[in-house]
C-alpha positions in Angstrom: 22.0 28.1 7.0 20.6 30.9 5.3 16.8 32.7 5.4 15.6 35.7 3.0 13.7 38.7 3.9 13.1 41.4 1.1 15.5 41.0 -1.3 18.4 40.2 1.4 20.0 36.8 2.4 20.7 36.7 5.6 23.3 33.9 6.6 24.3 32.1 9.6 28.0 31.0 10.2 27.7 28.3 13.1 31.3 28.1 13.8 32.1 31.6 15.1 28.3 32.1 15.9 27.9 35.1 12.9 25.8 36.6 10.8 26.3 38.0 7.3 24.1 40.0 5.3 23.7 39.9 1.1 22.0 41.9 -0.5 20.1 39.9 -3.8 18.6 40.9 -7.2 16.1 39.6 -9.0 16.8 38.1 -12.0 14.8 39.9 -14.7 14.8 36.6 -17.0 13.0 34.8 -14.6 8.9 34.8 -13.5 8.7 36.4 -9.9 7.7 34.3 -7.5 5.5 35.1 -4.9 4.0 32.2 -2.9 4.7 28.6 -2.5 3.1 25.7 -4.8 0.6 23.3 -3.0 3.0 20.5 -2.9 1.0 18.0 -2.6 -1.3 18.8 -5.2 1.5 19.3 -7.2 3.0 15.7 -7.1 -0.7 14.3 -7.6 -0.3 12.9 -3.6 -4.4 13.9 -2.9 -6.0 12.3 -5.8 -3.6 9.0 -5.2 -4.4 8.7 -1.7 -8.6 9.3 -3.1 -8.2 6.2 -5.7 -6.4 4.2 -3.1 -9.4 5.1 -1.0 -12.3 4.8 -2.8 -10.8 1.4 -4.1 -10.2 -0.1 -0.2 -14.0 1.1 0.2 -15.6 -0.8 -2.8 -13.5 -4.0 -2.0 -15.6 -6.6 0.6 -13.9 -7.7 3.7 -14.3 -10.9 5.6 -12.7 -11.4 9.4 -10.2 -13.7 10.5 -12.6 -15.4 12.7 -15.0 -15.8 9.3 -12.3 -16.8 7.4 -11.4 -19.7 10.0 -15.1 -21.0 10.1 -15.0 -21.0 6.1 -11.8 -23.3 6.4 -13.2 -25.6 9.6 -16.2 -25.7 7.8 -14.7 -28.0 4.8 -15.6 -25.5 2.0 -13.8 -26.1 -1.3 -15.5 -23.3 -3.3 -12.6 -20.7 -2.7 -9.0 -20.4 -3.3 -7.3 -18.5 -0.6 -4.2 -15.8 -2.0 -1.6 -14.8 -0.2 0.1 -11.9 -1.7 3.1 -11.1 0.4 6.4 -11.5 -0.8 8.1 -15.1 -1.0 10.4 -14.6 2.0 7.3 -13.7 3.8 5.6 -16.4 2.8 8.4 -19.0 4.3 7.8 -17.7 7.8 4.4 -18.4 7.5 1.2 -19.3 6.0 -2.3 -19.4 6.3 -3.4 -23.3 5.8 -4.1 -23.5 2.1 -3.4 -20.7 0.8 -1.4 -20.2 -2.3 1.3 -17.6 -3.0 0.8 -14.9 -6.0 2.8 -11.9 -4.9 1.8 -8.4 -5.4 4.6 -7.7 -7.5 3.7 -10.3 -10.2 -0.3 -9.2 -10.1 1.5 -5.3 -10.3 3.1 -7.1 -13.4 0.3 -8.4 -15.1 1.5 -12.3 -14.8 0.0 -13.0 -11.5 -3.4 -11.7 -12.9 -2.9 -14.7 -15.3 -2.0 -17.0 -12.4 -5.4 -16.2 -10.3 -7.2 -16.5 -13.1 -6.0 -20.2 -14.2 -6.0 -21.0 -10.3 -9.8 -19.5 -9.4 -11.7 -21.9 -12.2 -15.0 -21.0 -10.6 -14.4 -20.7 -7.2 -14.3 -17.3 -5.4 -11.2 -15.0 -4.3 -10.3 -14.6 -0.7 -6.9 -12.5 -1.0 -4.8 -11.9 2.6 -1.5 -10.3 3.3 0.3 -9.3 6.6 -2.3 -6.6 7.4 -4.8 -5.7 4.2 -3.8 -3.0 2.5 -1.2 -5.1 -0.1 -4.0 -8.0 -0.6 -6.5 -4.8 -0.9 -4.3 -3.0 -3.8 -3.9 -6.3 -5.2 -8.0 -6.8 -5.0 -7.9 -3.2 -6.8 -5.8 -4.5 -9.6 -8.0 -7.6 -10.0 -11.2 -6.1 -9.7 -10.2 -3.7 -12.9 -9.0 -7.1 -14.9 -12.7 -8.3 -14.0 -11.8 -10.5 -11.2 -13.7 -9.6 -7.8 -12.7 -11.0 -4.5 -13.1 -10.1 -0.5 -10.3 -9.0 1.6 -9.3 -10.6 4.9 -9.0 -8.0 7.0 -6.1 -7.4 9.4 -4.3 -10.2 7.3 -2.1 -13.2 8.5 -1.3 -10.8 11.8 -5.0 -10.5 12.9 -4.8 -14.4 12.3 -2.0 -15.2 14.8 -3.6 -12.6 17.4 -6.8 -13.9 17.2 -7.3 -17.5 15.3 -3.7 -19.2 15.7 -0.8 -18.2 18.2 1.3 -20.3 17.3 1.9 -18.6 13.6 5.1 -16.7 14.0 5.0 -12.6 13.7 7.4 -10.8 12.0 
C-alpha cells in the first residue's frame, strides 16, 4: 500500500511491518494536478439518475389491489405486459398477461410487438417490482405509446392479491 504527502511516497511493506520512503518529481510534461474530479458528474451518474427520475414521476401507477378489481371486474379494454425476462416469466404470471421483455422494447422490436398487441386498448405494464415495467413505460411513452405502471409488480401481487404465486 502506498499514500503521498508532498512530493514523497510513502510505502507500507505488510510482511515485515515497514515503512519506506521515496521521494517523487513531478513530471514537467504533464498538467499539475491539484484536486480530485467530481466523479460522479464526471461519468454523467447525476443527470441519469434525474432522467430516470423525472421519467418514474411522469409515468401513472395503478395498485395491485386496482389492478385485481380491473381483472374480476371482466374488463377487456386493456392488455396487461409483463416485462420480466422469460425465465421469470415461467415461475410466474399474472393471469393474462402477456410477455414483451425489456430487452426487446430496449431493442426496438418489442415496441413493435405492443403496438400490434394494444389495437386500442390501454397499457398496464408490470414487472417483479416497477422500476423495469417503469423504464420500459419510459421507452414507450417516447415511441408515443402511454401506459400506467403496476406498482410493486408481480411481488406486491403475491403479498397482497394472491399467495399462492411463487416469489423468487
Amino acid at each position: 500500500q502506498g499514500t503521498t504527502l508532498s512530493g514523497r511516497l510513502l510505502l507500507y511493506n505488510a510482511l515485515d511491518m515497514t515503512f519506506r520512503q521515496l521521494k517523487l518529481r513531478p513530471n514537467p510534461v504533464r498538467p499539475v494536478i491539484e484536486k480530485l474530479i467530481d466523479y460522479e458528474q464526471f461519468c454523467g451518474i447525476p443527470q441519469a439518475k434525474a432522467q430516470e427520475a423525472s421519467q418514474q414521476t411522469q409515468i401513472p401507477e395503478m395498485t395491485v389491489t386496482q389492478l385485481k378489481e380491473l381483472i374480476d371486474s371482466g374488463a377487456k379494454d386493456f392488455v396487461l405486459l409483463d416485462v420480466r425476462n422469460p425465465n421469470e416469466y415461467q415461475i410466474c404470471q399474472i393471469p393474462g398477461s402477456v410477455l414483451v421483455p425489456l430487452p426487446d422494447i430496449e431493442h426496438g422490436a418489442g415496441v413493435a410487438k405492443v403496438k400490434e398487441l394494444l389495437n386500442g386498448h390501454r397499457l398496464i405494464a408490470h414487472c417483479k417490482m416497477g422500476g423495469r415495467s417503469a423504464k420500459a413505460l419510459g421507452i414507450l411513452k417516447e415511441a408515443g405509446i402511454e401506459g400506467i405502471n403496476v406498482k410493486g409488480g408481480i411481488t406486491a401481487w403475491s403479498e397482497e392479491v394472491d399467495p399462492s404465486v411463487p416469489q423468487y
